[in-house]
C-alpha positions in Angstrom: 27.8 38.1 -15.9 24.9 40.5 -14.6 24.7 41.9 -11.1 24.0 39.2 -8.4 25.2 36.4 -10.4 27.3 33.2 -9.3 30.5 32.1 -11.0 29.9 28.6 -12.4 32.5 27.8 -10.3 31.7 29.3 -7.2 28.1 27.4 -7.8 29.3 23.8 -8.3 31.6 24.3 -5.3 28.4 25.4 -3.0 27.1 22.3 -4.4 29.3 20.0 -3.6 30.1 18.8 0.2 33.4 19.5 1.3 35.8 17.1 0.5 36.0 14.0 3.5 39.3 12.3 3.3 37.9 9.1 3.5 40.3 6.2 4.7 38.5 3.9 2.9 40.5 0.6 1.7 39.9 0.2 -2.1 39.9 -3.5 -3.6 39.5 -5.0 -7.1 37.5 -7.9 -7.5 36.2 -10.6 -10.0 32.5 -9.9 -10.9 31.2 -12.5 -9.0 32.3 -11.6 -5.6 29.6 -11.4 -3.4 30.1 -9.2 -0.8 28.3 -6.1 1.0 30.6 -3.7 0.1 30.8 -4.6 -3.8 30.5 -1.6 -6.5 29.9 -3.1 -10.1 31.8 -0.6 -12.2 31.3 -2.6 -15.1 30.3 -1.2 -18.6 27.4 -3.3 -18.5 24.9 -2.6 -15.7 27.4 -1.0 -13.5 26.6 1.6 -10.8 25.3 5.1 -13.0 27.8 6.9 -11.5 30.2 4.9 -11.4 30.3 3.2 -14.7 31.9 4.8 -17.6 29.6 6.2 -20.1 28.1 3.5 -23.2 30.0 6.4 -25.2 32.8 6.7 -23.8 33.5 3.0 -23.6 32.4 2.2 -27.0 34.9 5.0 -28.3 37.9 3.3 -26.8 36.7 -0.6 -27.7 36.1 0.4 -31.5 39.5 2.4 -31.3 38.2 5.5 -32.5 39.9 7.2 -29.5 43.0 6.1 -27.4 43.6 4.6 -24.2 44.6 7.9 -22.9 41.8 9.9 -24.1 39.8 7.0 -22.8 41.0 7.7 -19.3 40.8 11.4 -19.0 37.2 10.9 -20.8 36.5 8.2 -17.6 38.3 10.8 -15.3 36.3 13.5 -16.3 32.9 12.0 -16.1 34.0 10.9 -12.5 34.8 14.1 -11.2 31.2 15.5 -12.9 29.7 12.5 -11.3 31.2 13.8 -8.0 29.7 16.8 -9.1 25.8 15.7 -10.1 25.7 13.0 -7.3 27.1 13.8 -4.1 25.1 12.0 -1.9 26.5 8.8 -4.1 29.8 9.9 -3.3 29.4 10.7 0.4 28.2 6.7 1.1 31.2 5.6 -1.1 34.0 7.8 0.4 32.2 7.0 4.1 32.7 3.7 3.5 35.5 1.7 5.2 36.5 -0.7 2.5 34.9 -0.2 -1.6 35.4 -3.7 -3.8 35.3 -2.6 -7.7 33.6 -5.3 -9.5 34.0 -5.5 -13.7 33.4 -8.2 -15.5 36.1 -8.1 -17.8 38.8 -10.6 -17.6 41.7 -7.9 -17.6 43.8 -6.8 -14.9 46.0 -3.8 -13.7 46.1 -0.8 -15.8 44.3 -3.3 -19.0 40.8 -2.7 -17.2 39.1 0.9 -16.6 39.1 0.5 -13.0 42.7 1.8 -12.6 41.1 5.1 -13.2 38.6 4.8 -10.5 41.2 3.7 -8.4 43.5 6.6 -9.1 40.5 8.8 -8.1 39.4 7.3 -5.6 43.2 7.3 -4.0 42.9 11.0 -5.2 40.5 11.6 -2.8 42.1 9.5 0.4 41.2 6.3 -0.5 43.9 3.7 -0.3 44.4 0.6 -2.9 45.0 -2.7 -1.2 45.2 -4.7 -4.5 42.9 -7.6 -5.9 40.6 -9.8 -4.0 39.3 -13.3 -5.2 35.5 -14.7 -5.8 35.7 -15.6 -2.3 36.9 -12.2 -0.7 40.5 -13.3 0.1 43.8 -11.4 -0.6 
């Protein structure tokens, strides 16, 4: 490293905005809920940094990695997402309540938005559980 020069590190921190503890209440919901605070998360036309990578999720769905390196892929590309778009992340952590949309028909730890959640709740979010089409508990 020459004179004068920043750690990668040190650079990416200066980058990114301090971490907010957000108190945000984090929801899963079927794809065709409606509401303002919806974030599709899907694989297909989900938010770009929010949506796992075309790679990443065609990896795990033609099994040519497993469901665990399938989530620390997905947790990694989060945490560069946090990284490359923090103004993204600022209105999602500021947010009061944050509905994951995906349109598969899985639930729990069977769809990739258990790994969202985790980091999400990672960073102060907390997981009230699964809405329906209509927004009800």
């Amino acid at each position: 490293m020459g004179a004068g020069a920043i750690p990668l590190q040190a650079e990416k921190a200066a980058r990114r905005p301090a971490a907010k503890k957000t108190g945000a209440e984090v929801f899963t919901a079927p794809i065709d809920y409606a509401g303002a605070d919806a974030v599709d998360v899907s694989f297909h036309g989900g938010h770009y940094a929010l949506a796992p990578p075309k790679r990443i999720m065609l990896d795990y769905l033609l099994k040519r990695c497993s469901r665990k390196q399938f989530q620390e892929a997905y947790a990694a590309f989060l945490e560069s997402s946090r990284d490359r778009n923090p103004y993204v992340w600022d209105d999602l952590l500021g947010r009061k309540r944050i509905v994951l949309l995906c349109s598969c028909k899985k639930t729990g730890h069977g769809c990739h938005r258990s790994v969202a959640i985790a980091f999400l709740t990672r960073l102060g979010a907390v997981y009230k559980g699964t809405l329906g089409a209509a927004g009800c508990v």
